[in-house]
N, CA, C, O and CB atoms as a CASP TS submission, in Angstrom:
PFRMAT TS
TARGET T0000
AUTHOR 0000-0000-0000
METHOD Language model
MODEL 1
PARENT N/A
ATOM      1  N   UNK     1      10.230  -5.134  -1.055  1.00  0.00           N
ATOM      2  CA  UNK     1       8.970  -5.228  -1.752  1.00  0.00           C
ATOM      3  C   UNK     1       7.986  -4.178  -1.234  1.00  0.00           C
ATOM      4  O   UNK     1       7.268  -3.463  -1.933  1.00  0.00           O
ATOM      5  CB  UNK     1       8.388  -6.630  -1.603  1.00  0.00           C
ATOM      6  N   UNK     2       8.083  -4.200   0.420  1.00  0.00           N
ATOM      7  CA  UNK     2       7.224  -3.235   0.687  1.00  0.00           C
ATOM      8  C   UNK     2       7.045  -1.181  -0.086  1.00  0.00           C
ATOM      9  O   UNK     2       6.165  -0.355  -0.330  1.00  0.00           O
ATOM     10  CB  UNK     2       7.588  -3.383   2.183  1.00  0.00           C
ATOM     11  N   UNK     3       8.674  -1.343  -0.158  1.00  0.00           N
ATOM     12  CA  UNK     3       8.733   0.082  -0.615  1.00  0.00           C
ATOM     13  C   UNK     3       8.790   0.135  -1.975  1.00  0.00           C
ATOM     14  O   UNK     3       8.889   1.288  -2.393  1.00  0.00           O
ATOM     15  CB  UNK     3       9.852   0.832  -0.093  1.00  0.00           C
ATOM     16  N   UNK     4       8.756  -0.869  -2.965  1.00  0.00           N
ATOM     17  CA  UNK     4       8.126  -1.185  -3.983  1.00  0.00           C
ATOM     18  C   UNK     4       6.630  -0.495  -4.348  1.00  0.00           C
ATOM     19  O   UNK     4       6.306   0.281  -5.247  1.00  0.00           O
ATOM     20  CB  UNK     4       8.100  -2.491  -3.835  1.00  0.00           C
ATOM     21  N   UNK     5       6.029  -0.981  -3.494  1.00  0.00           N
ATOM     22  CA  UNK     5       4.437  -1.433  -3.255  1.00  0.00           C
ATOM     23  C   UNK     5       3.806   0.447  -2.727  1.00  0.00           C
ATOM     24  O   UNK     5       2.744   1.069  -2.728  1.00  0.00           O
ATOM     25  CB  UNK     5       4.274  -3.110  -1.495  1.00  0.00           C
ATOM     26  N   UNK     6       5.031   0.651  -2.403  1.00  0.00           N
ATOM     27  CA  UNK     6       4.400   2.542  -1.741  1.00  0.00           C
ATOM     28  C   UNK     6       4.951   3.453  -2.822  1.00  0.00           C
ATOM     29  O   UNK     6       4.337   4.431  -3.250  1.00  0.00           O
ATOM     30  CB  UNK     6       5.286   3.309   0.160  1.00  0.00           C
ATOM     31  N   UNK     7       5.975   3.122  -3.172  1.00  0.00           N
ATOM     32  CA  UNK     7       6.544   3.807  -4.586  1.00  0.00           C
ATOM     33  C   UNK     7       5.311   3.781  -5.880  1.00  0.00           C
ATOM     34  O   UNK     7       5.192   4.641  -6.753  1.00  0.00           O
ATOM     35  CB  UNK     7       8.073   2.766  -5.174  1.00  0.00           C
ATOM     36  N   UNK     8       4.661   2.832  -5.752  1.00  0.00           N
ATOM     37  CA  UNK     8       3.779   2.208  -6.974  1.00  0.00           C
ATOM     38  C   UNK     8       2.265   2.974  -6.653  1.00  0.00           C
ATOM     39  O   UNK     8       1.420   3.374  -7.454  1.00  0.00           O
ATOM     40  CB  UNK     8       3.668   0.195  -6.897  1.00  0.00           C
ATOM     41  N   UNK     9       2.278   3.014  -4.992  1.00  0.00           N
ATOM     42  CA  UNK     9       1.094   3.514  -4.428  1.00  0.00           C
ATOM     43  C   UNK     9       0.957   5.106  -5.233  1.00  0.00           C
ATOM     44  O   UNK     9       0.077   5.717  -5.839  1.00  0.00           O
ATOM     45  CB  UNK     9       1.254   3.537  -2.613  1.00  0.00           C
ATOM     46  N   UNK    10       2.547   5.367  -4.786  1.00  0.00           N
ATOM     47  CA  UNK    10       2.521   7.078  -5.347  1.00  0.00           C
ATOM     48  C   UNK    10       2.383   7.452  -6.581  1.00  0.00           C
ATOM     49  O   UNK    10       1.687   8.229  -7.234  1.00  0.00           O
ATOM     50  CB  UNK    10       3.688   7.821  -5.129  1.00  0.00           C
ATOM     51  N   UNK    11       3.011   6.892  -6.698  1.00  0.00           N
ATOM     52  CA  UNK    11       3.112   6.929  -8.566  1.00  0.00           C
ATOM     53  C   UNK    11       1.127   6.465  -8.996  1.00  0.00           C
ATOM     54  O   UNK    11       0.424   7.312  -9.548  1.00  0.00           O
ATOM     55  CB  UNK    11       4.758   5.014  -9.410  1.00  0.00           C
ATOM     56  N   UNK    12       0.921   5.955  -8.858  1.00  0.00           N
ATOM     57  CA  UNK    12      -1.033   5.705  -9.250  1.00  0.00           C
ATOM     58  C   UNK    12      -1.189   6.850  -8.601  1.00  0.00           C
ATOM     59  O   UNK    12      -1.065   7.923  -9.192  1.00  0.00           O
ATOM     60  CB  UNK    12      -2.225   4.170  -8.497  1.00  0.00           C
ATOM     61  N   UNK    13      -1.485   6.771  -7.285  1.00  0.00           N
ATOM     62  CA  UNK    13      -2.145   8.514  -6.670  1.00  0.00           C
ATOM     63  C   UNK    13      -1.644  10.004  -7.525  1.00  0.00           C
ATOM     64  O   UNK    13      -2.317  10.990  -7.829  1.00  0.00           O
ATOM     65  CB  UNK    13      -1.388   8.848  -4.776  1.00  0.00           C
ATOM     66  N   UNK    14      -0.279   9.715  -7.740  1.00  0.00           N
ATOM     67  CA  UNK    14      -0.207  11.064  -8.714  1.00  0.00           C
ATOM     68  C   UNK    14      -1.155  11.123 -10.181  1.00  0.00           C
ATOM     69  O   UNK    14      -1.660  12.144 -10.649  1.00  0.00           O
ATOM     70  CB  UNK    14       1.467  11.198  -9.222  1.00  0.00           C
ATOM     71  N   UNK    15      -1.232   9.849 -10.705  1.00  0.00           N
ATOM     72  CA  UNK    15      -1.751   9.543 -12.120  1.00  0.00           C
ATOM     73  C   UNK    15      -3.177  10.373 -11.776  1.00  0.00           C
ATOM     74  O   UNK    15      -3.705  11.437 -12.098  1.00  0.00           O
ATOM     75  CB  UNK    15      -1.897   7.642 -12.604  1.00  0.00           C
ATOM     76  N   UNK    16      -3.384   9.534 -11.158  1.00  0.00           N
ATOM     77  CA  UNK    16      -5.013   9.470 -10.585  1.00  0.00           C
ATOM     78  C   UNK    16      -5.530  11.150 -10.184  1.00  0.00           C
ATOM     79  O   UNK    16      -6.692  11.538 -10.308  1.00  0.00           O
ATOM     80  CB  UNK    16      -5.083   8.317  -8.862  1.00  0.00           C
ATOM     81  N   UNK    17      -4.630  11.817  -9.796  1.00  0.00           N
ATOM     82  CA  UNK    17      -5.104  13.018  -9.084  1.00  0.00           C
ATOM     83  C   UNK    17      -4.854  13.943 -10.342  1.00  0.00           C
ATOM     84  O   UNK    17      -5.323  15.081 -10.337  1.00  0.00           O
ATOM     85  CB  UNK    17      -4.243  13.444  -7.570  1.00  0.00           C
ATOM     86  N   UNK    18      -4.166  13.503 -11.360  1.00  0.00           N
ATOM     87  CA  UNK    18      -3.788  14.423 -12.602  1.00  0.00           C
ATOM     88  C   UNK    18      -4.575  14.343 -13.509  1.00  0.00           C
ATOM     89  O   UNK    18      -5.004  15.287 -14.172  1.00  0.00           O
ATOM     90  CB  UNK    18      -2.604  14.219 -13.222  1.00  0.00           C
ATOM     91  N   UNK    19      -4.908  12.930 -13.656  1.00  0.00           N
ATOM     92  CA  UNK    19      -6.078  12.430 -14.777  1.00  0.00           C
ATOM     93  C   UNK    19      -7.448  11.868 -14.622  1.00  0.00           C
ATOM     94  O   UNK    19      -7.720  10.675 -14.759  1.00  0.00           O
ATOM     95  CB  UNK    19      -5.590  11.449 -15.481  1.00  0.00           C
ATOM     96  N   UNK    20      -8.301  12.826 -14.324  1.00  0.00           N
ATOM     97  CA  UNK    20      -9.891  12.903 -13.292  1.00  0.00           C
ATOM     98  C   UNK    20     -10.460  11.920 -14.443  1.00  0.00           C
ATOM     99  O   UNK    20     -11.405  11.337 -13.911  1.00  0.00           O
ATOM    100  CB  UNK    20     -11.025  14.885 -13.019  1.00  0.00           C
ATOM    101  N   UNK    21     -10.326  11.480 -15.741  1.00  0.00           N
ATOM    102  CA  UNK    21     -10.730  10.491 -15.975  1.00  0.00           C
ATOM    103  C   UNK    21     -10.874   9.144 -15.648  1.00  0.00           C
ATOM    104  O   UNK    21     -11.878   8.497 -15.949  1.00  0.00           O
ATOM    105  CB  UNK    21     -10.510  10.561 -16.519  1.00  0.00           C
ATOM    106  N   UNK    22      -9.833   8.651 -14.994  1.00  0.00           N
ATOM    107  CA  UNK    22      -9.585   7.287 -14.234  1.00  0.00           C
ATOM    108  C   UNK    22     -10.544   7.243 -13.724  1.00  0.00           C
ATOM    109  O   UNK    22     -11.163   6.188 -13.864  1.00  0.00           O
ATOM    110  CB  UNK    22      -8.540   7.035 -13.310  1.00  0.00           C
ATOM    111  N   UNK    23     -11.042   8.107 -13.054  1.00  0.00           N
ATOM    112  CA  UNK    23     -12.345   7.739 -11.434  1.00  0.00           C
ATOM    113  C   UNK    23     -11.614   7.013 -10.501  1.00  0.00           C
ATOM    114  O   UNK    23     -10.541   7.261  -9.951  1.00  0.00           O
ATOM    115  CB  UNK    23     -13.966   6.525 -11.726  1.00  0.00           C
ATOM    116  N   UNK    24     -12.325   6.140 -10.424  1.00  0.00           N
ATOM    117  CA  UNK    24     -12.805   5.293  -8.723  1.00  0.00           C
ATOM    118  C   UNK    24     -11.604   4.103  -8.660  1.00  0.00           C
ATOM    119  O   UNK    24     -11.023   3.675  -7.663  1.00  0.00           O
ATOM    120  CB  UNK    24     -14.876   4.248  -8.716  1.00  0.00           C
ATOM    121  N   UNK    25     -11.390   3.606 -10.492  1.00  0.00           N
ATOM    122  CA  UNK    25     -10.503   2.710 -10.661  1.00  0.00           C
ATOM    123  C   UNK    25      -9.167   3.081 -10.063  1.00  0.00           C
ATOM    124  O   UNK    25      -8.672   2.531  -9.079  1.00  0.00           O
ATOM    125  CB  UNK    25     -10.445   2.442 -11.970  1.00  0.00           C
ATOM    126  N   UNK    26      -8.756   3.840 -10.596  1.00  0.00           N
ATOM    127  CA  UNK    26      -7.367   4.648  -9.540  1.00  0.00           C
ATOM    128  C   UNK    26      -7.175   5.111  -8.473  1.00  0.00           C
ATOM    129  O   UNK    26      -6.090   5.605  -8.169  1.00  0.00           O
ATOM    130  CB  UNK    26      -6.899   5.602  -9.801  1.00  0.00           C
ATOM    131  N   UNK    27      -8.406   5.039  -7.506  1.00  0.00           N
ATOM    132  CA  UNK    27      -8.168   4.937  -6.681  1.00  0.00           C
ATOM    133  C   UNK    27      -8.071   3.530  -5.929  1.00  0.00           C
ATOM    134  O   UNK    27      -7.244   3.550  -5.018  1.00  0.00           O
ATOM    135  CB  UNK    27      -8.716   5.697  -6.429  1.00  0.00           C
ATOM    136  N   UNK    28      -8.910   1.986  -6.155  1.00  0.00           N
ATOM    137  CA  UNK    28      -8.849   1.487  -6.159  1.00  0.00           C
ATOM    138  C   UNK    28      -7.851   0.677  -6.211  1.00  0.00           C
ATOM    139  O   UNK    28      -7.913  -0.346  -5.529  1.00  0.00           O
ATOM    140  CB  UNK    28      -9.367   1.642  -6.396  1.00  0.00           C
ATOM    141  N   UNK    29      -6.618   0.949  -7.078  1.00  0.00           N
ATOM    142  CA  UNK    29      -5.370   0.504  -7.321  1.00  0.00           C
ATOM    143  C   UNK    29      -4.220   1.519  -6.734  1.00  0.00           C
ATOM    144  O   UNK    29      -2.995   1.597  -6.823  1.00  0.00           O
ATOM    145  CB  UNK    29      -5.275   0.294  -8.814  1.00  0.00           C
ATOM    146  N   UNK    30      -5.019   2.079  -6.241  1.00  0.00           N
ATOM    147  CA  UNK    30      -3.923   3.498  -5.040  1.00  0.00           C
ATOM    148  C   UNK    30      -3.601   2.470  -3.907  1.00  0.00           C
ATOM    149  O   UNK    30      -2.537   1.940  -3.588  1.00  0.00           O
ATOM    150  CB  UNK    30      -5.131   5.359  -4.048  1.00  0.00           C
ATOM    151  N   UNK    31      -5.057   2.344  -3.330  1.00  0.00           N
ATOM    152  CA  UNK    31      -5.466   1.551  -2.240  1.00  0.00           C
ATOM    153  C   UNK    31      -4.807  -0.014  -2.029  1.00  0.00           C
ATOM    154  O   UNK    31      -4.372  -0.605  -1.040  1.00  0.00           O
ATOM    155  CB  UNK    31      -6.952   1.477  -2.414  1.00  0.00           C
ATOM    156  N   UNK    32      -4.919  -0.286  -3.104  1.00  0.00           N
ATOM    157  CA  UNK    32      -4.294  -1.444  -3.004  1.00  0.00           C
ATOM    158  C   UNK    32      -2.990  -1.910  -3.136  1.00  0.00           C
ATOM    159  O   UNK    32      -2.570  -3.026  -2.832  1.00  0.00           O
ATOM    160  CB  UNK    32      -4.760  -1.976  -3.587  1.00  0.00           C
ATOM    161  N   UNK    33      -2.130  -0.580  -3.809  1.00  0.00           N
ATOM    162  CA  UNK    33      -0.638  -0.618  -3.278  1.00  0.00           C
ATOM    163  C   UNK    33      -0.537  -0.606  -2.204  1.00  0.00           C
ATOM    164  O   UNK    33      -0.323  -1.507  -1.394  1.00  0.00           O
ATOM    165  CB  UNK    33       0.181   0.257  -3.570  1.00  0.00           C
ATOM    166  N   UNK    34      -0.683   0.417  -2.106  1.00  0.00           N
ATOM    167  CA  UNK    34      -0.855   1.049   0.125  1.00  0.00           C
ATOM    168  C   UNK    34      -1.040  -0.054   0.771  1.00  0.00           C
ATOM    169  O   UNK    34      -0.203  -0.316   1.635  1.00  0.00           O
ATOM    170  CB  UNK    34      -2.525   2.181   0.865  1.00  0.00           C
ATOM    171  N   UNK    35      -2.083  -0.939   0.569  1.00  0.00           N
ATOM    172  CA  UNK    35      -2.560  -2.173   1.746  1.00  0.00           C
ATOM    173  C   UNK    35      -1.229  -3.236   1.373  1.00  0.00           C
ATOM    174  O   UNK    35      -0.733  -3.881   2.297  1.00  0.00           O
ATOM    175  CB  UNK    35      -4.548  -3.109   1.364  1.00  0.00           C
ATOM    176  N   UNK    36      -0.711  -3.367   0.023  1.00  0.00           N
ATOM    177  CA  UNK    36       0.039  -4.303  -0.218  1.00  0.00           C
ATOM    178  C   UNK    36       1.333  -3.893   0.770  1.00  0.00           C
ATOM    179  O   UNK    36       1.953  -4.699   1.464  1.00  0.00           O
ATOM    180  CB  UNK    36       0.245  -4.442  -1.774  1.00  0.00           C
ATOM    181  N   UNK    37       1.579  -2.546   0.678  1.00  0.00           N
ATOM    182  CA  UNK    37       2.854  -1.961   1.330  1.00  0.00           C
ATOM    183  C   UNK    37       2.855  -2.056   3.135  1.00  0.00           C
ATOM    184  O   UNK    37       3.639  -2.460   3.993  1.00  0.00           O
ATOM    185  CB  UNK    37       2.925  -0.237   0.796  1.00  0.00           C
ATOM    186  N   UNK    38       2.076  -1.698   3.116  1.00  0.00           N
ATOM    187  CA  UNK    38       2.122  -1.668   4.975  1.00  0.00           C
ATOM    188  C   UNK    38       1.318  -2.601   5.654  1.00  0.00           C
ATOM    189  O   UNK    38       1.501  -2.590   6.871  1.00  0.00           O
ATOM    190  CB  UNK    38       1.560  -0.258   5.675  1.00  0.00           C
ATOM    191  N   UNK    39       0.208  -3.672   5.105  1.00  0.00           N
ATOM    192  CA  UNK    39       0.042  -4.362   5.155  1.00  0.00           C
ATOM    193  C   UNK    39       0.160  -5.591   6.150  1.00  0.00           C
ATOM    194  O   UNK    39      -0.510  -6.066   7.067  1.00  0.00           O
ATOM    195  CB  UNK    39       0.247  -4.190   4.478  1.00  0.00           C
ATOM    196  N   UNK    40       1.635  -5.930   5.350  1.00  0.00           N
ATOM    197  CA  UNK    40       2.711  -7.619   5.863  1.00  0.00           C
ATOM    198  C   UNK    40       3.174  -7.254   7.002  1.00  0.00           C
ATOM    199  O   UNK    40       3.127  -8.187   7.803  1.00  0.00           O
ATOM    200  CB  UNK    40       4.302  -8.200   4.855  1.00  0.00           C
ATOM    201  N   UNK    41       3.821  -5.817   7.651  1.00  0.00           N
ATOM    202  CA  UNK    41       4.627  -5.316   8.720  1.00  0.00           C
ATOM    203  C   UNK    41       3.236  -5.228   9.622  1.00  0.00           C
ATOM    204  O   UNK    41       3.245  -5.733  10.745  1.00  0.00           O
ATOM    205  CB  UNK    41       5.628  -3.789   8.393  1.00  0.00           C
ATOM    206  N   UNK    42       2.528  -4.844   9.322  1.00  0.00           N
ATOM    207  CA  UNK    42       1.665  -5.067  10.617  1.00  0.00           C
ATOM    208  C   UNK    42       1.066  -6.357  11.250  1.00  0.00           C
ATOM    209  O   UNK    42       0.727  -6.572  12.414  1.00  0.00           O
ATOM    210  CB  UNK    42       0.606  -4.363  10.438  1.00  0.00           C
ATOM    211  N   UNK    43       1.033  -7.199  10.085  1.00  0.00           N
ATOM    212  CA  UNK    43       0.420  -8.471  10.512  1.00  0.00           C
ATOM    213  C   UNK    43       1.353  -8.737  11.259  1.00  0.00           C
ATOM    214  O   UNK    43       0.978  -8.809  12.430  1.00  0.00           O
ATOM    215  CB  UNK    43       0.055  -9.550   9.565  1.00  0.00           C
ATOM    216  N   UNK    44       3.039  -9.025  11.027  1.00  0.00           N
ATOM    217  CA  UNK    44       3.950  -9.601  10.860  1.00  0.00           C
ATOM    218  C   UNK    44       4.105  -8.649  12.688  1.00  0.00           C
ATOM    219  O   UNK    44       4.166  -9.446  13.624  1.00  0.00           O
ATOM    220  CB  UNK    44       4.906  -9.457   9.219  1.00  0.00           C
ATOM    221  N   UNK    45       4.130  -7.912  12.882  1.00  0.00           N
ATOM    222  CA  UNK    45       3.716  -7.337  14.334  1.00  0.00           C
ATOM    223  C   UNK    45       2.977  -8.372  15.350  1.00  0.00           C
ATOM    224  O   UNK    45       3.442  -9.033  16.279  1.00  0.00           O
ATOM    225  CB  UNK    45       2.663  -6.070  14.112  1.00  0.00           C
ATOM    226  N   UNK    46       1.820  -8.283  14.897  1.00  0.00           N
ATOM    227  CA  UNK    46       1.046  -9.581  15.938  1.00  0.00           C
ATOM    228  C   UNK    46       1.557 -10.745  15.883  1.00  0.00           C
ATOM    229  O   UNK    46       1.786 -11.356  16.926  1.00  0.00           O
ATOM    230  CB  UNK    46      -0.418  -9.974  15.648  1.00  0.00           C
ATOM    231  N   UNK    47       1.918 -11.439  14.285  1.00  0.00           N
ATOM    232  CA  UNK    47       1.712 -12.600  14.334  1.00  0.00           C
ATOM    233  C   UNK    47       3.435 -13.448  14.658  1.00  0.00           C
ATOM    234  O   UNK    47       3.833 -14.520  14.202  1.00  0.00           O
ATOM    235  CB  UNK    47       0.857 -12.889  12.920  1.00  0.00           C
ATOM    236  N   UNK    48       4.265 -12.322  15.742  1.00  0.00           N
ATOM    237  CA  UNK    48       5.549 -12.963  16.013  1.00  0.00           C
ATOM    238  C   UNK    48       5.419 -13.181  17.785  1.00  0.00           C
ATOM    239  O   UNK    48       4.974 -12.346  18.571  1.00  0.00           O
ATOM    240  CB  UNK    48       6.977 -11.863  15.421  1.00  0.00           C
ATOM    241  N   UNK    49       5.813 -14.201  18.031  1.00  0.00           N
ATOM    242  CA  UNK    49       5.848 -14.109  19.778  1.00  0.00           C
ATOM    243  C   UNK    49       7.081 -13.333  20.424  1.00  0.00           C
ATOM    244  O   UNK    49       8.287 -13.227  20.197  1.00  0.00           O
ATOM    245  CB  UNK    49       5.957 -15.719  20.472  1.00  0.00           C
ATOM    246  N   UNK    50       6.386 -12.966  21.117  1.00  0.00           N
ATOM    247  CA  UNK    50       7.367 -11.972  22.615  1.00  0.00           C
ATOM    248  C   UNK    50       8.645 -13.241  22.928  1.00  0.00           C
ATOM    249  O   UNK    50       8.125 -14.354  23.013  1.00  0.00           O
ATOM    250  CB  UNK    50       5.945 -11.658  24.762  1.00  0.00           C
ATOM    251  N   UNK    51       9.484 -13.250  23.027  1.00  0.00           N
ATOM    252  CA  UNK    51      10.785 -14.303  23.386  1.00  0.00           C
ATOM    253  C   UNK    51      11.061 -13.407  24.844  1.00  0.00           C
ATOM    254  O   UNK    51      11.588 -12.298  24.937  1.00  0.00           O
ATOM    255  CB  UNK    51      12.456 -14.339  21.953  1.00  0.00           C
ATOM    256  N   UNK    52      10.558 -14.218  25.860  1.00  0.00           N
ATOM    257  CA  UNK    52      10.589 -13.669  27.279  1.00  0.00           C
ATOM    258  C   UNK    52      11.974 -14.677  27.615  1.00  0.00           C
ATOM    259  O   UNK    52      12.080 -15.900  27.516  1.00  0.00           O
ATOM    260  CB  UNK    52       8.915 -13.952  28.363  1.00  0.00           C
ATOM    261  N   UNK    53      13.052 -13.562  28.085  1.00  0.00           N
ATOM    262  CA  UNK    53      14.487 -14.208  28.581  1.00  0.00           C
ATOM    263  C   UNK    53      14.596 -14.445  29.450  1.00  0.00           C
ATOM    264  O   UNK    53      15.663 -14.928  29.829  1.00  0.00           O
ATOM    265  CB  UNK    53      15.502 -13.751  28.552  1.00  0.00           C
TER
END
């Protein structure tokens, strides 16, 4: 899903950088692939405990 979510990122950022009509909205939905994509792996970083052997 994550590389879903960065594939989708790119694909809007290309739209967006080709078609200066969009504005702010495309970027907006750039942004919010991106956060959707890398996002979960970082939380998912903190929010696992250390398993000390």
């Amino acid at each position: 899903m994550s590389a879903v979510a960065l594939l989708c990122a790119v694909g809007f950022g290309g739209f967006t950088l080709a078609d200066p009509s969009v504005g702010t909205m495309g970027i907006y939905i750039t942004f919010g692939f991106l956060l959707a994509a890398f996002a979960p792996k970082a939380l998912q970083k903190f929010a696992e405990e250390a398993i000390v052997a």
